[in-house]
C-alpha positions in Angstrom: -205.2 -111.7 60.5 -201.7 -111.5 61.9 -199.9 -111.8 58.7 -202.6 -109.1 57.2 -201.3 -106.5 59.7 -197.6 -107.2 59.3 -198.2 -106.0 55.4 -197.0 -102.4 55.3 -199.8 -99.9 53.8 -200.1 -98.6 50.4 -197.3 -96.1 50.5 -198.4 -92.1 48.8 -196.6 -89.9 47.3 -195.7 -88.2 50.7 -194.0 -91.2 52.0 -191.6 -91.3 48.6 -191.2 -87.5 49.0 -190.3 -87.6 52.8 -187.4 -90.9 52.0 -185.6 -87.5 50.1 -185.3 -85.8 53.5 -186.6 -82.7 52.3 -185.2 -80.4 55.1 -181.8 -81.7 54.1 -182.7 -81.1 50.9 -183.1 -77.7 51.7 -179.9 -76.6 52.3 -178.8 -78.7 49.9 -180.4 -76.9 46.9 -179.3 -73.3 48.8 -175.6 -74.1 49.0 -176.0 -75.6 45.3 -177.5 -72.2 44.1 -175.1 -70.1 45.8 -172.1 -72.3 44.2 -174.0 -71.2 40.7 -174.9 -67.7 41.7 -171.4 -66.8 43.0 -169.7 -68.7 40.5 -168.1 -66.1 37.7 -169.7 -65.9 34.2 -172.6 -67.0 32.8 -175.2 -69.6 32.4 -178.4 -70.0 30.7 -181.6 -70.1 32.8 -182.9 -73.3 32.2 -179.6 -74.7 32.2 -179.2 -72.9 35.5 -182.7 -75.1 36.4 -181.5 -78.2 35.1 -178.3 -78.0 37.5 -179.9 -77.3 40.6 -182.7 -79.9 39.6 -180.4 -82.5 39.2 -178.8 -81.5 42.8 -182.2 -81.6 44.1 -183.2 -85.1 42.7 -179.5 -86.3 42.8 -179.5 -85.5 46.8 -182.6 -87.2 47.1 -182.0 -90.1 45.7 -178.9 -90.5 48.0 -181.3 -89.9 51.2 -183.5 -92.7 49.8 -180.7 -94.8 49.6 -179.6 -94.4 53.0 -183.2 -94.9 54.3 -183.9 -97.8 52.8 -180.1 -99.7 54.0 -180.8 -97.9 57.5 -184.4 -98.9 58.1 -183.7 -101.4 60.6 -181.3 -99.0 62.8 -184.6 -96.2 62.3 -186.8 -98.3 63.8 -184.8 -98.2 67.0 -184.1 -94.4 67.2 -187.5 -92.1 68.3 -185.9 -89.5 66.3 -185.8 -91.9 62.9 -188.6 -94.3 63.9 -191.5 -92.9 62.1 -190.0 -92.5 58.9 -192.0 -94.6 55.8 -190.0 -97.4 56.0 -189.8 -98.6 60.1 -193.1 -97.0 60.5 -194.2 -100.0 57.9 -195.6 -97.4 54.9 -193.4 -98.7 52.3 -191.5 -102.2 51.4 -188.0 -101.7 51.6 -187.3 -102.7 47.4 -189.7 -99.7 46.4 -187.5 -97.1 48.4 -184.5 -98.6 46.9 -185.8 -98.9 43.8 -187.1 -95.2 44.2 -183.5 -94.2 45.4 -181.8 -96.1 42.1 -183.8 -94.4 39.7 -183.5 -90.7 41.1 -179.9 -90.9 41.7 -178.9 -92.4 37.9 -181.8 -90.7 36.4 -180.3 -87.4 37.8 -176.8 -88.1 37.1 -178.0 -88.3 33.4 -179.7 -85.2 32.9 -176.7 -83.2 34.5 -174.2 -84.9 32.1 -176.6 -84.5 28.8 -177.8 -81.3 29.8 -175.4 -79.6 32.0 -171.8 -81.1 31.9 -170.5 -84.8 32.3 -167.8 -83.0 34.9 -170.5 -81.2 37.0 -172.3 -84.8 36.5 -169.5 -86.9 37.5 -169.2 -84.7 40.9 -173.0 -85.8 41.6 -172.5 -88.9 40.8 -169.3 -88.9 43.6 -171.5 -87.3 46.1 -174.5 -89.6 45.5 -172.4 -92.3 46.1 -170.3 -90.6 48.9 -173.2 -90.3 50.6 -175.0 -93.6 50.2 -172.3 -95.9 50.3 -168.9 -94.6 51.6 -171.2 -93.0 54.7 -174.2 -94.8 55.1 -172.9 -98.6 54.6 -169.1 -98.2 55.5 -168.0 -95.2 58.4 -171.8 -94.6 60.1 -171.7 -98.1 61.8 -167.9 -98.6 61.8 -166.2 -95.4 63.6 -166.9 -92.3 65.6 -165.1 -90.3 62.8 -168.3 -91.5 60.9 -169.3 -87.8 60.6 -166.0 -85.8 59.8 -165.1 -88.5 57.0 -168.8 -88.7 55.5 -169.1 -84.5 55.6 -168.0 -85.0 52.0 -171.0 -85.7 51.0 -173.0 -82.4 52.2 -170.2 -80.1 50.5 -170.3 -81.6 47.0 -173.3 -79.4 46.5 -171.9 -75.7 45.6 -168.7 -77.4 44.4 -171.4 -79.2 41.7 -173.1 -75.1 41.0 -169.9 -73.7 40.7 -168.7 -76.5 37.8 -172.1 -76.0 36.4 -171.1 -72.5 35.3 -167.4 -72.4 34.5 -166.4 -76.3 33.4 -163.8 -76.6 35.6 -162.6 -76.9 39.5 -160.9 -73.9 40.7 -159.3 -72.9 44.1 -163.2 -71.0 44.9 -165.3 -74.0 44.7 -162.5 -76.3 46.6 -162.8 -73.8 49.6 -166.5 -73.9 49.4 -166.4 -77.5 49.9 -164.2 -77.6 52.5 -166.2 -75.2 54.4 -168.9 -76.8 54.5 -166.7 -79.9 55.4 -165.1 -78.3 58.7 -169.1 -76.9 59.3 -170.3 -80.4 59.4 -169.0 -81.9 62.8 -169.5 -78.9 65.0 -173.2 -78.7 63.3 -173.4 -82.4 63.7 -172.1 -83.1 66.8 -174.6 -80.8 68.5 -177.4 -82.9 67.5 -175.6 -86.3 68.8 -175.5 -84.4 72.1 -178.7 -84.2 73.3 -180.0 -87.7 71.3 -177.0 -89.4 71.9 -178.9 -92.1 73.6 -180.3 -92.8 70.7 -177.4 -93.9 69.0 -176.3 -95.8 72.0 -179.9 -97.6 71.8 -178.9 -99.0 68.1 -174.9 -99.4 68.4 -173.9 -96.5 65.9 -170.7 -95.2 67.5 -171.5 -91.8 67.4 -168.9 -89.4 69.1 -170.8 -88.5 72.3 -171.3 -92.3 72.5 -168.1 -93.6 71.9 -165.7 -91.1 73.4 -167.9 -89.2 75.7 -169.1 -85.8 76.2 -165.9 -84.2 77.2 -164.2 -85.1 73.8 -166.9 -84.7 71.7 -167.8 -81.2 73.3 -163.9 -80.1 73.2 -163.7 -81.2 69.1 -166.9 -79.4 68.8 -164.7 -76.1 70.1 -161.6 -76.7 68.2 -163.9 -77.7 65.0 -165.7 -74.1 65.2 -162.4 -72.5 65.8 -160.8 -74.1 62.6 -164.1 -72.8 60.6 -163.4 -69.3 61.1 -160.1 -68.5 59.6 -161.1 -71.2 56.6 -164.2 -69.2 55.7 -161.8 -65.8 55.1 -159.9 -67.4 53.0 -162.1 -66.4 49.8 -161.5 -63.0 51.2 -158.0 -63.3 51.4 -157.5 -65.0 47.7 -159.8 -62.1 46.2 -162.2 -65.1 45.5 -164.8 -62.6 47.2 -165.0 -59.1 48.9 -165.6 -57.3 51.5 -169.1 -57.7 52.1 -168.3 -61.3 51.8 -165.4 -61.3 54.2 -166.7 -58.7 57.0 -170.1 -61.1 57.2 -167.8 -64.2 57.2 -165.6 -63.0 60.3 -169.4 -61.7 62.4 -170.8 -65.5 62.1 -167.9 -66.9 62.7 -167.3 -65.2 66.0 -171.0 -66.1 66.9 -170.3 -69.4 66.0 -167.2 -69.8 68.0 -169.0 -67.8 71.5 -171.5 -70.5 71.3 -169.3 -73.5 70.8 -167.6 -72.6 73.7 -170.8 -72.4 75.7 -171.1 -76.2 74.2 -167.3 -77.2 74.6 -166.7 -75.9 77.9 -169.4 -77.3 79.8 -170.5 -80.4 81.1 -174.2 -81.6 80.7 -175.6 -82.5 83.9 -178.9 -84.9 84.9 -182.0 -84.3 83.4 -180.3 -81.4 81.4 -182.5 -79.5 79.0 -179.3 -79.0 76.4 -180.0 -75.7 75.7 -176.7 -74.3 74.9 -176.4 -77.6 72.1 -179.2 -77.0 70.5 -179.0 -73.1 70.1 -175.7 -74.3 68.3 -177.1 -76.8 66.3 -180.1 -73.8 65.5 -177.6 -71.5 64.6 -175.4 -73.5 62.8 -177.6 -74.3 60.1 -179.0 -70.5 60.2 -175.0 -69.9 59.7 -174.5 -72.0 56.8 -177.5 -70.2 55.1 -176.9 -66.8 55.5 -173.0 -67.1 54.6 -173.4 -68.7 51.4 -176.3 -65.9 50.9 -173.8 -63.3 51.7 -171.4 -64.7 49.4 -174.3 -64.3 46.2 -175.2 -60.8 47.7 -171.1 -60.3 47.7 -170.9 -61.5 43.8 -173.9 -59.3 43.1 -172.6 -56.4 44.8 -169.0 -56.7 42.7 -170.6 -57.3 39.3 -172.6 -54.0 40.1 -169.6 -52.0 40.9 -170.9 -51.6 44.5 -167.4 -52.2 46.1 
């Protein structure tokens, strides 16, 4: 009977849909739009689906991937632990197997139906993300986060490529904003489940250099952010609706980072100031890139 309940249950379709980390998804397919949306010219429709499809599936099959190599550290963190694989839904081969075939089967389609440069970008995030992140910088340093924000940012890079057939100045900034959002965003979260982390020996920040560095990096992170996101502005990349937006969120950005960076968290502190950052940072990411589509919309009307 013992060895009967040690057999993990007949895994659903749920459990294979939640190893893609849809809320992570989420963003992912936004930023990915926006990098289409905003990027000039044209593009067919289903093409246009096609893309962001194979962003979708592409970024899902990296999640699966990380999952299934990080199933034993999930089953230590409360945060991670009932996931389908620690929570014993799923054998550990059918989420790899299930992360394999999403992440080459979507690398394909972009290449044969999109472009074999916006393909070979997926294929660099898929395995930025699964590999260079997951097996090599998560468990080996506490710049795990600000290294492996690559993989996040490929994403509107991937839209923009989709479009035009080439890497310009626009989509390289796009990237790296979403490469200097990543730590402060990140970060936040370590903050108040840092214990976590401690529990399984990831050397997150918080854990490994404290609260006072991680909190003051946070700051200087946020800081950094602002003037990068006006740079589109500046290059005529975008306009004004774009670049006024861009300088509002970043100042709320920066207000609450410093309610995070200059404080110290006390016993049995509720946190609040780290989550409300973490809340609004991924509110921040979303309603930026948005601005930037409503920005390219406005121009191509002759609105400003």
């Amino acid at each position: 009977m013992d060895s009967v309940r040690t057999l993990p249950l007949p895994a659903d379709w749920r459990d294979f849909f939640a190893l893609t980390k849809p809320r992570v998804m989420t963003l992912v397919i936004f930023t990915g739009l926006c990098g289409l949306l905003a990027a000039p010219g044209s593009i067919h429709p289903v093409i246009a689906f096609t893309a962001i499809l194979c962003i979708a599936v592409g970024a899902g099959g990296a999640a699966a991937l990380n999952q299934w190599w990080e199933a034993d550290i999930d089953a230590g963190m409360k945060r991670t632990a009932q996931r389908p694989l620690p929570a014993g839904r799923m054998e550990r081969t059918s989420a790899r197997d299930f992360g394999f075939a999403l992440a080459g089967g979507s690398v394909m389609v972009m290449g044969l139906g999109v472009g074999w440069l916006a393909a070979s970008i997926l294929a660099v995030s898929i395995f930025y993300y699964s590999w260079i992140y997951t097996v090599w910088l998560k468990p080996r340093t506490p710049q795990n986060i600000v290294i492996g924000g690559g993989a996040g940012a490929f994403p509107p890079m991937i839209g923009w490529v989709a479009v035009t057939g080439d890497v310009t100045l626009m989509p390289v900034l796009l990237f790296a904003i979403i490469f200097m959002w990543t730590p402060p965003h990140f970060w936040a979260l370590a903050l108040f489940v840092q214990t976590d982390y401690a529990k399984v020996g990831i050397p997150m920040m918080p854990v490994v250099a404290g609260e006072r560095s991680t909190r003051r990096q946070i700051l200087i992170y946020s800081v950094l952010l602002l003037p990068l996101t006006l740079v589109p502005w500046w290059i005529g990349g975008a306009g004004a609706i774009y670049g006024w937006s861009a300088l509002a969120l970043g100042l709320v950005f920066v207000i609450l980072s410093m309610k995070v960076g200059l404080r110290q968290s006390v016993p049995d502190d509720a946190m609040k100031p780290e989550k409300r950052l973490f809340a609004y940072s991924v509110l921040y990411l979303f309603v930026l890139f948005g601005v930037l589509v409503g920005d390219r919309l406005a121009t191509v009307q002759g609105w400003q």
